[in-house]
C-alpha positions as CSV (number, residue, x, y, z in Angstrom):
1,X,25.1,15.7,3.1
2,X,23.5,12.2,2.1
3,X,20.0,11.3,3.2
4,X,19.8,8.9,5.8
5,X,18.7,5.6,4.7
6,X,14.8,5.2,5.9
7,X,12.3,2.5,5.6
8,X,10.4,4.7,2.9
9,X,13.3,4.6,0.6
10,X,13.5,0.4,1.0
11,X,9.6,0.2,0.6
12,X,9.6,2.2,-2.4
13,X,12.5,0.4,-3.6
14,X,11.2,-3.0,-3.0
15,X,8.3,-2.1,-4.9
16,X,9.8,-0.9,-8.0
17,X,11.9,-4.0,-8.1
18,X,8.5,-6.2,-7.4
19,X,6.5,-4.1,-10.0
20,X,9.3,-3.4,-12.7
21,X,8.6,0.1,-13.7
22,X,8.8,3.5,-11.8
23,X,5.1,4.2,-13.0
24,X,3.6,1.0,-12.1
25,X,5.1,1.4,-8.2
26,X,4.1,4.9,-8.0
27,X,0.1,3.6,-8.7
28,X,0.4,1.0,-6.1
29,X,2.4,3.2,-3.6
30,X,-0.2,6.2,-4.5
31,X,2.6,8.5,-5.4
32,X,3.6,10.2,-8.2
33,X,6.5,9.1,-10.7
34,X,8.7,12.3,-9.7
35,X,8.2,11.4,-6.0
36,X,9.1,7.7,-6.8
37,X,12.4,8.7,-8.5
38,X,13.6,11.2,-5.8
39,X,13.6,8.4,-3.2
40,X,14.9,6.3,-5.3
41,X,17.6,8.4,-6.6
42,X,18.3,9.4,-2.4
43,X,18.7,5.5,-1.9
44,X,21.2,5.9,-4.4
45,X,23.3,8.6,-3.1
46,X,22.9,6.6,0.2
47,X,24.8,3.8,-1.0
48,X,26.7,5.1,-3.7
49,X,25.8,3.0,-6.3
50,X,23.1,2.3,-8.6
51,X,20.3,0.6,-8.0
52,X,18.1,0.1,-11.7
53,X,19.1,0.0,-15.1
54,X,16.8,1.8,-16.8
55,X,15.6,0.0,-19.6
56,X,13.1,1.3,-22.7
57,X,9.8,-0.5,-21.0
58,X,11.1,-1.5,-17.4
59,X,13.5,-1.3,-15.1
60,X,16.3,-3.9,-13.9
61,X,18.0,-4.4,-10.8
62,X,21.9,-4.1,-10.8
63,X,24.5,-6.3,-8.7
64,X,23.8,-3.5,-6.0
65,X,20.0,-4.1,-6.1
66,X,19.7,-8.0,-6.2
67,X,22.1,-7.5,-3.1
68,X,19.7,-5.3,-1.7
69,X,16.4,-6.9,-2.5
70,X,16.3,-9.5,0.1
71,X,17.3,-7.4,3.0
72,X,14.4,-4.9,1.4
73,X,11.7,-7.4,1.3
74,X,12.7,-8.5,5.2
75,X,11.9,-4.9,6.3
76,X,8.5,-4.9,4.8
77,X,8.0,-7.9,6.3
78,X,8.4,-6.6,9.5
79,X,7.1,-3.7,9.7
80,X,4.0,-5.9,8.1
81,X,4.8,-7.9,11.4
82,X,5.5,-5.1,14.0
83,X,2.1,-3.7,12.7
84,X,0.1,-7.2,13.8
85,X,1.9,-7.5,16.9
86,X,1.6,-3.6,18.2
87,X,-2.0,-3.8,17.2
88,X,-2.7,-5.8,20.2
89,X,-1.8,-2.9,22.8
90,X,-3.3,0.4,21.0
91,X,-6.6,0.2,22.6
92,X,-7.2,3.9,21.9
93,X,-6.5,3.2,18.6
94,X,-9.1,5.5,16.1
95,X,-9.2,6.0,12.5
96,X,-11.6,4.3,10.0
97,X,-11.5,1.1,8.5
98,X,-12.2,0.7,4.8
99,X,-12.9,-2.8,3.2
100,X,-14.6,-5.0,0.7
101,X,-16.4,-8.0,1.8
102,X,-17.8,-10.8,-0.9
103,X,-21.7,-10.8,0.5
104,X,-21.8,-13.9,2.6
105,X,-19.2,-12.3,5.0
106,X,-20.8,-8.7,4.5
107,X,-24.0,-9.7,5.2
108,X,-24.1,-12.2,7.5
109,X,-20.5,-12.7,8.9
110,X,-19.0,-9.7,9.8
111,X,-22.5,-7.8,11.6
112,X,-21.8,-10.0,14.0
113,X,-18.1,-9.4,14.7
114,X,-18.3,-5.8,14.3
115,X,-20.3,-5.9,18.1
116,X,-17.3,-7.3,20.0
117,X,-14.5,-5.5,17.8
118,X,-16.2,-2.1,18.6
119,X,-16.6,-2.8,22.4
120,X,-12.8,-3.6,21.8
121,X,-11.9,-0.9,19.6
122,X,-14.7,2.2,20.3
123,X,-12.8,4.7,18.1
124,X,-12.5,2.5,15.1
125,X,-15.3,2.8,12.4
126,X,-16.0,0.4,10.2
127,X,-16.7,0.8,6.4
128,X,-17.7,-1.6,4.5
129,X,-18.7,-2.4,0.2
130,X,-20.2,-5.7,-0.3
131,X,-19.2,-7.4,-3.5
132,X,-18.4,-10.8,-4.9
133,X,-15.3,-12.5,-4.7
134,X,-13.7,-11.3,-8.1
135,X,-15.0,-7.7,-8.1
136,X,-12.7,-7.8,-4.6
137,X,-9.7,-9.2,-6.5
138,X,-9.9,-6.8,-9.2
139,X,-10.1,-3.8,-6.8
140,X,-7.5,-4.4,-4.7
141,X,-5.5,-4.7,-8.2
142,X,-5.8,-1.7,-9.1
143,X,-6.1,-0.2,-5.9
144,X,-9.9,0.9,-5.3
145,X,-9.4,-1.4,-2.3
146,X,-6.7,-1.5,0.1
147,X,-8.1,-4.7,1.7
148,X,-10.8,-6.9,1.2
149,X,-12.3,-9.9,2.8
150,X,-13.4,-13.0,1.0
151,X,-14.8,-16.4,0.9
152,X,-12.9,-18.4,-1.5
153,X,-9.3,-19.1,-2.4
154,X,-7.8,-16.8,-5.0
155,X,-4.4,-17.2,-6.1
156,X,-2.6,-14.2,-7.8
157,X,1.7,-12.7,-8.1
158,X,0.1,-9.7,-6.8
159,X,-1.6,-10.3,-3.7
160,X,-1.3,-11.9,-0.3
161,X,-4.0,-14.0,1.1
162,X,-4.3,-15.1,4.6
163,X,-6.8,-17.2,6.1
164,X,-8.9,-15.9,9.2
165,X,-11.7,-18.2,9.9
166,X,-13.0,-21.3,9.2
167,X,-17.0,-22.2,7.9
168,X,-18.4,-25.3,6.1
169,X,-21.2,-25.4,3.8
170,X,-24.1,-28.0,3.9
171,X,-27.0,-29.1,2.0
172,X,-29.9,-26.9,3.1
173,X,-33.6,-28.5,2.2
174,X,-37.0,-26.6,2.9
175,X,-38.9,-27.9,5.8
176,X,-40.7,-31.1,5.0
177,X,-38.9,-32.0,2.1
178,X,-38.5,-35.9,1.4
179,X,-35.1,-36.4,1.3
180,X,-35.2,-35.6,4.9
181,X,-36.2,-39.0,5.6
182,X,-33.2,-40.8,4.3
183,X,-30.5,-41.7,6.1
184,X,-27.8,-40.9,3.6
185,X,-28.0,-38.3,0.7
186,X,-26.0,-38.0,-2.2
187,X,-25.1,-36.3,-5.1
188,X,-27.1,-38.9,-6.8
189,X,-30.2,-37.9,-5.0
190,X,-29.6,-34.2,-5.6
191,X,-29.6,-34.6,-8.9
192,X,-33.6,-35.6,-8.9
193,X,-34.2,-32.2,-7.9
194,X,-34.2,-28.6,-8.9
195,X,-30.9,-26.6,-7.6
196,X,-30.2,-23.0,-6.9
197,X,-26.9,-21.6,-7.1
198,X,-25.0,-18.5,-6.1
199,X,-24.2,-16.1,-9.2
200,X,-20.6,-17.3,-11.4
201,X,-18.0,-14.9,-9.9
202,X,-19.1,-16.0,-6.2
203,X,-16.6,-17.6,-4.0
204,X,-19.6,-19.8,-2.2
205,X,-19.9,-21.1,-5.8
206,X,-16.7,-22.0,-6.0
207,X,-16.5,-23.9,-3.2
208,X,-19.4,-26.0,-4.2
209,X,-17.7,-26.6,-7.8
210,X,-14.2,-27.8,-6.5
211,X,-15.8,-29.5,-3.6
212,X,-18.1,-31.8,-5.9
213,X,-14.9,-31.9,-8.4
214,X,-12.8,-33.3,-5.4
215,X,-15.3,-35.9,-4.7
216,X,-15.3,-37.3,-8.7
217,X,-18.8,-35.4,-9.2
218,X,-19.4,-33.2,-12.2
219,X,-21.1,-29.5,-11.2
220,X,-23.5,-30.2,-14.3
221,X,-24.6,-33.1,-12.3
222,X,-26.7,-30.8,-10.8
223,X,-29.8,-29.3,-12.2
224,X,-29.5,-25.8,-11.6
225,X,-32.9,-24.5,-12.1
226,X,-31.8,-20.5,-11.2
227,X,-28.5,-18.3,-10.2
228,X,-29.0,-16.2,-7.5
229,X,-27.0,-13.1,-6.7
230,X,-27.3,-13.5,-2.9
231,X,-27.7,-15.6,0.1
232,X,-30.9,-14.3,1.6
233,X,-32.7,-14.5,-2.0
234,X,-31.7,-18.4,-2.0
235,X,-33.1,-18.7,1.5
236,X,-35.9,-17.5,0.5
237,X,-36.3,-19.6,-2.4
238,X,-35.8,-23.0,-0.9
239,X,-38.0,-22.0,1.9
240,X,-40.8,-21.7,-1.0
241,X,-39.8,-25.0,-2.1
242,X,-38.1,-23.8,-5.4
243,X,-35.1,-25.6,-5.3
244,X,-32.1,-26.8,-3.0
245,X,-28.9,-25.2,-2.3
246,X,-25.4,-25.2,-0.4
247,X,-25.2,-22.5,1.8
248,X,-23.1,-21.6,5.1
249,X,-24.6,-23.2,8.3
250,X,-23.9,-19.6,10.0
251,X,-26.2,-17.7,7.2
252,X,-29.2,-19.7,8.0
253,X,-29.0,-20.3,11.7
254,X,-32.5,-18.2,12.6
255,X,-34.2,-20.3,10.0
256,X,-33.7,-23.4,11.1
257,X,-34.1,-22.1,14.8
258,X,-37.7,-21.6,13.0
259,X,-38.1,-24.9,11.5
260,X,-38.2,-23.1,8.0
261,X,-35.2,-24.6,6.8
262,X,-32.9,-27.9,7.4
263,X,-29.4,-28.9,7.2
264,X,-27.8,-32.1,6.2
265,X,-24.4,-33.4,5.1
266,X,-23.9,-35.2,1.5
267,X,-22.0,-38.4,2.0
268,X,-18.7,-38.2,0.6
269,X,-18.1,-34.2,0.1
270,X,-17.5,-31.7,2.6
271,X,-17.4,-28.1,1.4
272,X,-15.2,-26.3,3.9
273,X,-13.4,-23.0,3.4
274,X,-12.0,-20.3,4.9
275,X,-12.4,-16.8,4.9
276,X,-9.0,-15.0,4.0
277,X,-8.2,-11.4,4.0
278,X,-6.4,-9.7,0.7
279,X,-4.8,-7.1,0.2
280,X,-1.6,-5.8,-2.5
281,X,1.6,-7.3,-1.6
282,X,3.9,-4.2,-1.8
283,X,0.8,-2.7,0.4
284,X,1.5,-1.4,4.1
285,X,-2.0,-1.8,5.6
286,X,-3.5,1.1,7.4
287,X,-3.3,-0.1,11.5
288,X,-7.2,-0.8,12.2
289,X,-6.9,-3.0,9.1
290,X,-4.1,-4.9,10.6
291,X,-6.0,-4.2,14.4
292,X,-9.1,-6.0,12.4
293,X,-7.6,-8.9,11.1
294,X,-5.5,-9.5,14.2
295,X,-8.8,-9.6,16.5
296,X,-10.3,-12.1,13.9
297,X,-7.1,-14.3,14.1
298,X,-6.4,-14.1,17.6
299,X,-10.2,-14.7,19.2
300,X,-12.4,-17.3,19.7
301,X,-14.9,-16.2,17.8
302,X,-17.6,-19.4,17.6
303,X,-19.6,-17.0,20.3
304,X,-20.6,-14.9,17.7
305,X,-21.3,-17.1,14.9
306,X,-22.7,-19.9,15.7
């Protein structure tokens, strides 16, 4: 008697055909090479035909498994898309929710979501590591992480990124500070004073680099006079007059209600961005994940963080 066909056998089969090797699908699917084979080898039997030549270092799809590939891949995406769309109903959903966060999100974005999405969702706990853009990218690679949130594009085979909010980055000055005065400040200007950056690996850092490349400005134009490794120690340094920045408007919202800090525009570059999710693309998210990222998409969330 044949096995029927399930969508665990077309999950695990999509992902050997996306990864190219038994072993490399049973790390992402967390299985073990044995298990991989089995369902594999059940598909199989299912249909009748083979599925993979097995090659020295890989595997290769037959006639049967090109035919079978794109039906595959449609399944995963929906299930992917039932998931989102159910997520809206389970209210009594409960589990814990496991992410990484680059640091302006962890430490200043997401506090104030995780409020609302708890009144929302009371049995879902949240569990978050703070980290910078690249250690996320490399964790959900080799699956430490099963989902991260971030601050700057990344573009990689491997993953899927999906925008969930939008934030825009402007010139932040100490109180008092002369260029305050002018109407109009540009890169030009900047460049008379000291600058303090986010570390290399940060997505806010990013940002400001492609931003200022966009606008037919050099990065070196500036005169970076320290790196920082987080928002609230560049706060603190402009506010002692060490230097100016680019930060988030949302990150420094109690210090200008304060009068500590100001923000103005440059003329002629806008630093916008959005904050995307990440996660493995032959990944099924865990449902609060995909409850998570749904109640970021789906509210208006300018409440909370502006």
């Amino acid at each position: 008697m044949r096995m029927a066909l399930s969508f665990h056998m077309l999950h695990i089969f999509y992902t050997v055909a996306e990864k190219g090797t038994f072993s490399a699908a049973a790390q992402s699917l967390h299985m073990t090479q044995p298990g991989v084979t089995m369902q594999i080898q059940a598909l199989e039997d299912h249909f009748g035909t083979k599925m993979f030549r097995r090659m020295p270092k890989a595997v290769e799809l037959t006639d049967a498994g090109l035919a079978l590939l794109p039906y595959a891949r449609q399944m995963v995406e929906l299930m992917a898309q039932t998931e989102r769309e159910m997520s809206r109903f389970t209210r009594e959903l409960g589990g814990r929710l496991e992410l990484g966060t680059s640091l302006t999100i962890g430490e200043y974005i997401l506090p104030r979501l995780i409020g609302p999405f708890n009144r929302e969702f009371p049995h879902i706990t949240v569990s978050m590591k703070v980290m910078n853009t690249a250690q996320i990218m490399e964790g959900v690679l080799a699956h430490s992480l099963t989902f991260g949130l971030v601050e700057a594009g990344i573009e990689h085979p491997d993953l899927v990124v999906e925008p969930l909010l939008h934030d825009e980055l402007k010139l932040v000055l100490p109180a008092g500070h002369e260029l305050l005065h002018q109407e109009r400040i540009t890169v030009d200007d900047l460049s008379r004073y000291p600058f303090i950056m986010r570390e290399r690996g940060s997505g806010t850092r990013r940002i400001v680099e492609e931003a200022l490349q966009r606008g037919g400005h050099s990065p070196s134009e500036l005169r970076i006079a320290m790196d920082l490794g987080s928002t609230g120690a560049i706060k603190s340094a402009v506010e002692a007059g060490l230097g100016l920045s680019i930060l988030s408007g949302s990150t420094v919202k109690h210090e200008v209600a304060l009068g500590v800090l100001e923000l103005r525009e440059i003329e002629g570059i806008r630093f916008e961005r959005s904050f995307s999710s990440v996660y493995h693309r032959t990944a099924l998210l865990p449902l609060p994940a995909v409850t998570f990222m749904t109640f970021i998409r789906d509210k208006e969330l300018s409440q909370w963080l502006t």
